[in-house]
C-alpha positions in Angstrom: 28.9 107.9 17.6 31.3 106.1 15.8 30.9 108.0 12.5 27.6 110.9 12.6 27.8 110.4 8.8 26.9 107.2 9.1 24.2 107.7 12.1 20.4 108.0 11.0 19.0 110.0 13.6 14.9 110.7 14.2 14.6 114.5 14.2 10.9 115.1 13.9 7.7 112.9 14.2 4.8 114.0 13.1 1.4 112.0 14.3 -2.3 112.0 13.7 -3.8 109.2 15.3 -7.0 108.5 17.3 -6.3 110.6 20.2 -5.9 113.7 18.3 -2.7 115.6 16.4 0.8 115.0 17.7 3.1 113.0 19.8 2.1 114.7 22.8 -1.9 113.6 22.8 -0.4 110.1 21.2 2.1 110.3 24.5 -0.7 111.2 26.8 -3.3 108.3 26.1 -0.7 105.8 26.3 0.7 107.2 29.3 -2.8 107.1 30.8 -3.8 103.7 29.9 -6.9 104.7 27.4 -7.3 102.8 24.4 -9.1 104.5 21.4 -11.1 101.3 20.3 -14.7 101.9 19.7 -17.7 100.0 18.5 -18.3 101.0 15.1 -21.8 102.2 15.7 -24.1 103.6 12.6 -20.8 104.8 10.8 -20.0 101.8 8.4 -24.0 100.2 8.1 -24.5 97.0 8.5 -21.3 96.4 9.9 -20.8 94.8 13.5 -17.7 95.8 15.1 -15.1 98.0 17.0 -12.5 100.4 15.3 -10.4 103.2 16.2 -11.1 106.6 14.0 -9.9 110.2 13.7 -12.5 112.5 15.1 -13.4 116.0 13.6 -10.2 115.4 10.3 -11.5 119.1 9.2 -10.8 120.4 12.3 -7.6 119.0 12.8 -6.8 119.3 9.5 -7.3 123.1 9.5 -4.1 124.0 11.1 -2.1 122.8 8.4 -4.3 123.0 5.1 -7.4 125.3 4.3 -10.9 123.3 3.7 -11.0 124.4 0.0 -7.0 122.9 -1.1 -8.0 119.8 1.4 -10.8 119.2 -0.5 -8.7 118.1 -3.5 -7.3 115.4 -1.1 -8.5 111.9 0.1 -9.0 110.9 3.3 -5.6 109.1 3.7 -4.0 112.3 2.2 -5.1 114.4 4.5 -3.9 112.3 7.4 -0.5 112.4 5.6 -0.2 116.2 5.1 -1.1 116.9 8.8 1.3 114.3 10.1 3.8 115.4 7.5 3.1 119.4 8.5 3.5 118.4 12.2 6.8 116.3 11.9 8.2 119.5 9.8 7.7 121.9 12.3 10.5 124.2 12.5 11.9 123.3 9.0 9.7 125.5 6.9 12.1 128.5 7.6 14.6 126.6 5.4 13.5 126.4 2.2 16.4 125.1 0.8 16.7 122.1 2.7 13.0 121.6 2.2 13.5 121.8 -1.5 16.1 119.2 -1.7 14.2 117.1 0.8 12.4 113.3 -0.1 9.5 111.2 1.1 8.8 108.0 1.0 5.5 107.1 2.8 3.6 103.7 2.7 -0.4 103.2 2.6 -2.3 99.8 1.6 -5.8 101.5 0.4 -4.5 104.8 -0.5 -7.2 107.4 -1.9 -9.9 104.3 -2.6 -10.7 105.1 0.9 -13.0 107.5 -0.9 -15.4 105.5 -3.0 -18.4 103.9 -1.6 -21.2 101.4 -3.2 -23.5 104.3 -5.2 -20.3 104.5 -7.6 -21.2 101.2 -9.6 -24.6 102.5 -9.9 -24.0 105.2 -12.4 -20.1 106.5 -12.1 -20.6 109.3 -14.2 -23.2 110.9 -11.9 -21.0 110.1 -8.7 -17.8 111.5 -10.3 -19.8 114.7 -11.4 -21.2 115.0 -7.4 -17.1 114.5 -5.8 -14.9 115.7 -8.2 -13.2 113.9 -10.8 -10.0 114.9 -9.3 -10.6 112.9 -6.4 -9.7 109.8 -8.9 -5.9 111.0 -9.1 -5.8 110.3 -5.6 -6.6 106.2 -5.7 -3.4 105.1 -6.6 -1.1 104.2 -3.6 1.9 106.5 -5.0 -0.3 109.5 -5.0 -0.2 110.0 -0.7 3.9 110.4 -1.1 3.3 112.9 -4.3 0.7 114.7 -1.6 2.9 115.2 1.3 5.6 115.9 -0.6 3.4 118.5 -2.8 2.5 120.3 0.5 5.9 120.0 2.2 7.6 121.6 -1.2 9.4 118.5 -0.7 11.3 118.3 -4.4 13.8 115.4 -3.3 13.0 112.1 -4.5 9.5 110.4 -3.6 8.6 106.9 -3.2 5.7 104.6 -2.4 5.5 101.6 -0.3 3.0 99.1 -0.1 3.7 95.7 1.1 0.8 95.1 3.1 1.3 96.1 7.3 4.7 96.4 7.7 4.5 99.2 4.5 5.2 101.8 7.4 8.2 100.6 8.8 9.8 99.2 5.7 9.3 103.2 4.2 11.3 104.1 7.1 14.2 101.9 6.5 14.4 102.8 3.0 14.5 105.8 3.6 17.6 104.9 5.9 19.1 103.6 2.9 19.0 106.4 0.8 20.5 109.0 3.2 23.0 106.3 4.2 23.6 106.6 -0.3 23.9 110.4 0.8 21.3 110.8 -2.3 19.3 112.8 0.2 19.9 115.8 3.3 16.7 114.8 5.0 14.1 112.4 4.3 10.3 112.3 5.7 9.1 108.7 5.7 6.1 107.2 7.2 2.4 105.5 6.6 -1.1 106.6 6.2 -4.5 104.7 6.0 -7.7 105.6 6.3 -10.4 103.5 7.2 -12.8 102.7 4.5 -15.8 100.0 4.1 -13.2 98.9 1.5 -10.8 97.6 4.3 -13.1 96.6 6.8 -15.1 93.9 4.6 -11.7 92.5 3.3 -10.8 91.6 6.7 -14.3 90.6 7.8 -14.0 88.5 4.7 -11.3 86.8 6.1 -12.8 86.5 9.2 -9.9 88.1 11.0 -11.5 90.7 12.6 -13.0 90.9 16.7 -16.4 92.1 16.9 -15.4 93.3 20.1 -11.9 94.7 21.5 -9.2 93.1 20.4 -7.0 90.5 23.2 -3.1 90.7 21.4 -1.4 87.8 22.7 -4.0 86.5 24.8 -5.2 82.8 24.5 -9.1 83.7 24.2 -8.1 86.2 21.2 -10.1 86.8 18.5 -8.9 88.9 15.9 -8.0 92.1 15.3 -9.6 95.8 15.3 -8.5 98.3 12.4 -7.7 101.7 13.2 -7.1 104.9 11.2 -4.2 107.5 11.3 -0.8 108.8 10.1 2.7 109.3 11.0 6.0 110.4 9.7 9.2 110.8 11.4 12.1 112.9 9.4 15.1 111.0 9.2 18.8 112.2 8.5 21.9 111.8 9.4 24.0 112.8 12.4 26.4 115.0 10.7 23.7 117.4 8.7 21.8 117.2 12.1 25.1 118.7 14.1 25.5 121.1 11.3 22.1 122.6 11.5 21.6 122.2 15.3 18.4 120.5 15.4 17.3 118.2 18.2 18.3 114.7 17.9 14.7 112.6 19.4 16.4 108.9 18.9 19.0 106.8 16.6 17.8 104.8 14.3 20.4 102.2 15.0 19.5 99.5 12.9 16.8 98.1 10.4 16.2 94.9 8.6 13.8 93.7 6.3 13.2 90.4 4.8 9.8 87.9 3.7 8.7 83.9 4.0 6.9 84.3 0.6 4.8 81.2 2.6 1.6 82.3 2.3 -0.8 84.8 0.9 -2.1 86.1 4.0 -1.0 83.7 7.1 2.4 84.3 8.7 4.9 81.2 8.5 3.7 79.1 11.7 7.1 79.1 13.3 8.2 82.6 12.9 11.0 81.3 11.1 11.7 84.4 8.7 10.4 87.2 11.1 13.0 85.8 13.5 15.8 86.2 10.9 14.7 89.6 10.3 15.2 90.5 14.3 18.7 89.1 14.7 19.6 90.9 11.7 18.1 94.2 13.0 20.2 94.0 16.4 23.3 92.9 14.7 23.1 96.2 12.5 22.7 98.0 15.5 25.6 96.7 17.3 23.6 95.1 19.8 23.4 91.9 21.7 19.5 90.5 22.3 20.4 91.5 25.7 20.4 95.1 25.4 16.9 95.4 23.9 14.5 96.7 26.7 11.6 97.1 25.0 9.8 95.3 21.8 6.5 96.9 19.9 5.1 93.5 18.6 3.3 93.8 15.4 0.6 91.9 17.7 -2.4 92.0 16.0 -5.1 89.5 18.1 -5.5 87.1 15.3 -4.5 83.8 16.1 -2.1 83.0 13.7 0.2 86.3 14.3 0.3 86.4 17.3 1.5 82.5 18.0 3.9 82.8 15.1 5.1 86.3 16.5 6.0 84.6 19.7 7.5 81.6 18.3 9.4 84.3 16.5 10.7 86.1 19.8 11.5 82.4 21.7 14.2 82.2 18.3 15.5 85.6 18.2 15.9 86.1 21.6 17.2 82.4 22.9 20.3 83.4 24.0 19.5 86.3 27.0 19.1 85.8 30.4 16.2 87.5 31.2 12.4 87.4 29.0 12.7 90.4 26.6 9.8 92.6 27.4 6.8 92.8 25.0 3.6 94.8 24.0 1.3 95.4 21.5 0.1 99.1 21.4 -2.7 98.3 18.9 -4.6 97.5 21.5 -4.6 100.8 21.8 -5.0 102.5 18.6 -6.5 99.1 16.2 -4.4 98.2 13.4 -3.6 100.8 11.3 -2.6 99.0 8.5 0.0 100.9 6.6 0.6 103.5 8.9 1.3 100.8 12.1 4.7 100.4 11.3 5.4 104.2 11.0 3.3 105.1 13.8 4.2 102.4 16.1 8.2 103.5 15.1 7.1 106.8 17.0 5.5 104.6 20.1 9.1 103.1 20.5 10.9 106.4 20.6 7.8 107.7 23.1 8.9 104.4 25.6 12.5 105.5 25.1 11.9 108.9 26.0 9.3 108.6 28.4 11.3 105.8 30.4 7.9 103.7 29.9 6.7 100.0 29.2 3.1 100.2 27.7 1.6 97.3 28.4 -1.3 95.6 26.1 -4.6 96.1 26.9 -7.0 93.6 28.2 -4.2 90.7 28.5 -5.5 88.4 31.2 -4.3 85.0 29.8 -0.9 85.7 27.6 0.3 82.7 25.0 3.3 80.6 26.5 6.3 82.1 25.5 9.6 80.9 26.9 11.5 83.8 26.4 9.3 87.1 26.1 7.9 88.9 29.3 4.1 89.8 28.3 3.5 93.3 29.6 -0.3 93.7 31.0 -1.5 95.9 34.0 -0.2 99.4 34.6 2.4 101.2 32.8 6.0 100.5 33.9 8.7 103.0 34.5 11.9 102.2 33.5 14.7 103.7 31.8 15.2 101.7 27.7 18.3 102.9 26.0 17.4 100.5 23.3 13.7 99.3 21.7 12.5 97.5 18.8 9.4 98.4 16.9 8.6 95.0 14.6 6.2 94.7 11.9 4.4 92.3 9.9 2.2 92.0 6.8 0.7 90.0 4.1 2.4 87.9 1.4 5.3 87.3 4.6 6.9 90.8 4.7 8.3 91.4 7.8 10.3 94.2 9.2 12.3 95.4 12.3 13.4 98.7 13.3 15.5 99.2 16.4 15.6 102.9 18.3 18.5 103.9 20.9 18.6 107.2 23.0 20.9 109.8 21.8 23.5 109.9 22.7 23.9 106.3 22.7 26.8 104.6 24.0 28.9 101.7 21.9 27.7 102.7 19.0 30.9 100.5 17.3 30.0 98.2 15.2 26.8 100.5 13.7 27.9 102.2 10.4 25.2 101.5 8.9 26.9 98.8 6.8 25.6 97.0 4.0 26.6 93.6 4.6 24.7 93.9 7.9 21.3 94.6 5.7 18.7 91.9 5.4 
C-alpha cells in the first residue's frame, strides 16, 4: 500500500439475507447456484408475485438481541442490529474503540415497514395494540440511531436514503469520513424490510415480475424485491495494522454521481452511470482492464437493465476483452436499500472465493459489445479486482470497486479528493 493511512480496508461484514445469518450461508447459496426467490403465497393478500424473505427473524434475531428489547424495534431494525452484531464480532472486547465508533446505514422504507391498512381505520386503537413506541422507529434516520444504540456505537451516525443505491453510497461516505480521520472505525451498510408498503409502489409502477425475475435477458420482465441487511466495518489500513485485525478486502475506490433525468427511469444511454464507473477505477488506480468481476445493479426491468449495458459498452470501451458481468439479485430480489451494501459483501465473497456468480435464468442476454454476460454454472477464477455498481431513483448512481489485500500497485490510490465524483 502506498500509504495504510490512506487505505480503506473491509474488516468485518455482517449479513442477514434470505439464506440465513452471515457471509458464510450468503457464500454457500451462491456458491451452490440456489436462488431465494419465492412466490409470495398468502403472505402479502391479494398480491400476485415472487419475493425473497427472511425466514424465522426471531430466531435469528435471538442470538444477538432478546425477544422483549427486539420488540421495541421494526422490522428493518432488527435486520440491522443482527447484521450490525454479526459484522462486530470480535470488537465488543474493545469498548473504547466501539465507543468512539460511527454508522452510517441506508434504508428507503425504514420502520413504515410496520404499519398495515387497519391503522387508517381507528389509529388510536392500533397504536394502543403495537406500541406507540413503534412510531419512533418510521423515520429513515432511526435504523442508524438503532444499530448504533445496540453496537454502543457513540461516533457520529448518519442516514442515507437515495433510493437503491442508498447502500452503497452509505459505504462510500463512510469512506470519506475516515479518509477526514473524523472516525477510527466506521460500520456502514443498508436495511429494508419488505412491507405491502413497497410492494404496491412497485406494482404501481408496473415494474415488478409476477414470476422470477430474467436480469439482462431480452424476455425480462421486471424485477422481484427482496428483504435483508448488511454492514461491512470499514477503516483504515494503519488503525487495522495497529490492532491486528484481519484485513477481508480494500476498498480501493468509490464514486458517486446522478442524471437528475428522471423521477424513476434511468437516463436511456447510461450516460451518468458511465461517468460514475470511470471515476470509480480511476480512484482506484486501475485501468478498465484490471476489473474482473462487475455486480450489476441489474434489476430485470427493462429500462435498467438496457441503460446499465449501454453504461458498461461506455465505461469499458477501451479493454480488450468483454468485462465480465452478473446480477446476484437474481438471487436474493432487490433489496432496495440494503442491495448496494449487501451486494458490496457479494463482490468481496467473488474476490475471496475466486468465483464468477453468474445470473440466474439468463437464456437470451441483451447485446452488449463490451460486457461478457455470465449465465450457467459458477466460474472459478482468481479476481484481484471487482466492482459492485448501484443504481436508484431520481438518477443516483454509485460504484464501489474491491481489491484483494494485499493488493499490488496500489500507486496512484490515496484516496484523493480530486479523484471523487
Amino acid at each position: 500500500m502506498s500509504d495504510p493511512k490512506q487505505t480503506i480496508v473491509v474488516t468485518g461484514i455482517g449479513a442477514v439475507s434470505p439464506y440465513g445469518v452471515g457471509m458464510a450461508a450468503l457464500e454457500a447459496g451462491l456458491l451452490a447456484g440456489q436462488g431465494c426467490i419465492a412466490p409470495a403465497g398468502e403472505i402479502y393478500p391479494g398480491f400476485v408475485g415472487s419475493v425473497a424473505r427472511v425466514h424465522e427473524l426471531p430466531r435469528l434475531l435471538s442470538r444477538f438481541l432478546p425477544l422483549a428489547v427486539a420488540a421495541r424495534y421494526s422490522r428493518t431494525d432488527c435486520l440491522a442490529i443482527a447484521a450490525a452484531h454479526d459484522a462486530a464480532a470480535g470488537l465488543s472486547a474493545d469498548a473504547e474503540l466501539m465507543s468512539a465508533s460511527g454508522v452510517v446505514m441506508a434504508s428507503t422504507v425504514g420502520g413504515l415497514c410496520e404499519l398495515d391498512p387497519s391503522i387508517a381505520g381507528d389509529p388510536a386503537a392500533w397504536y394502543r395494540g403495537h406500541s406507540l413506541a413503534r412510531a419512533a422507529t418510521y423515520p429513515v434516520s432511526r435504523v442508524a440511531e438503532s444499530v448504533g444504540e445496540q453496537l454502543c456505537a457513540n461516533g457520529p451516525r448518519f442516514a442515507v436514503s437515495v433510493a437503491c443505491a442508498s447502500g452503497a453510497m452509505s459505504i462510500a461516505l463512510a469512506a470519506n469520513l475516515l479518509l477526514d480521520g473524523a472516525v477510527p472505525l466506521m460500520f456502514a451498510g443498508g436495511s429494508d424490510a419488505l412491507c405491502p408498503f413497497t410492494l404496491s409502489g412497485f406494482n404501481s409502477l408496473q415494474a415488478l415480475d409476477a414470476n422470477l425475475c430474467r436480469p439482462f435477458d431480452q424476455g425480462r420482465k421486471g424485477l422481484n424485491l427482496g428483504e435483508a441487511a448488511a454492514v461491512l466495518a470499514l477503516e483504515t489500513l494503519a488503525h487495522a495494522q495497529q490492532r491486528h485485525a484481519p484485513v477481508l478486502a480494500v476498498l480501493r475506490g468509490w464514486a458517486m454521481g446522478n442524471d437528475a433525468s428522471h423521477p424513476t427511469a434511468p437516463h436511456k444511454d447510461g450516460v451518468s452511470l458511465a461517468s460514475c464507473i470511470r471515476a470509480a477505477i480511476q480512484m482506484a488506480g486501475l485501468e478498465s482492464e484490471q476489473i474482473g468481476y462487475v455486480n450489476a445493479h441489474g434489476t430485470g426491468t427493462p429500462l435498467n437493465d438496457i441503460a446499465e449495458a449501454h453504461a458498461y459498452d461506455a465505461a469499458f470501451a477501451e479493454r480488450s476483452e468483454p468485462v465480465p458481468v452478473s446480477s446476484t439479485k437474481s438471487y436474493t430480489g432487490h433489496c432496495l436499500g440494503a442491495a448496494g451494501a449487501l451486494e458490496a459483501g457479494i463482490t468481496i465473497a467473488a474476490i475471496r472465493n475466486g468465483a464468477l456468480f453468474p445470473t440466474l435464468r439468463l437464456s437470451n442476454p441483451i447485446e452488449s459489445s463490451r460486457v461478457h454476460w455470465l449465465s450457467g454454472e459458477v466460474r472459478r477464477r482468481a479476481v484481484a479486482h471487482a466492482m459492485s455498481v448501484s443504481a436508484g431513483f431520481g438518477g443516483s448512481n454509485a460504484a464501489l470497486v474491491f481489491s484483494e489485500y494485499p493488493a499490488e500497485g496500489h500507486d496512484g490510490a490515496d484516496g484523493k479528493r480530486r479523484e471523487r465524483a
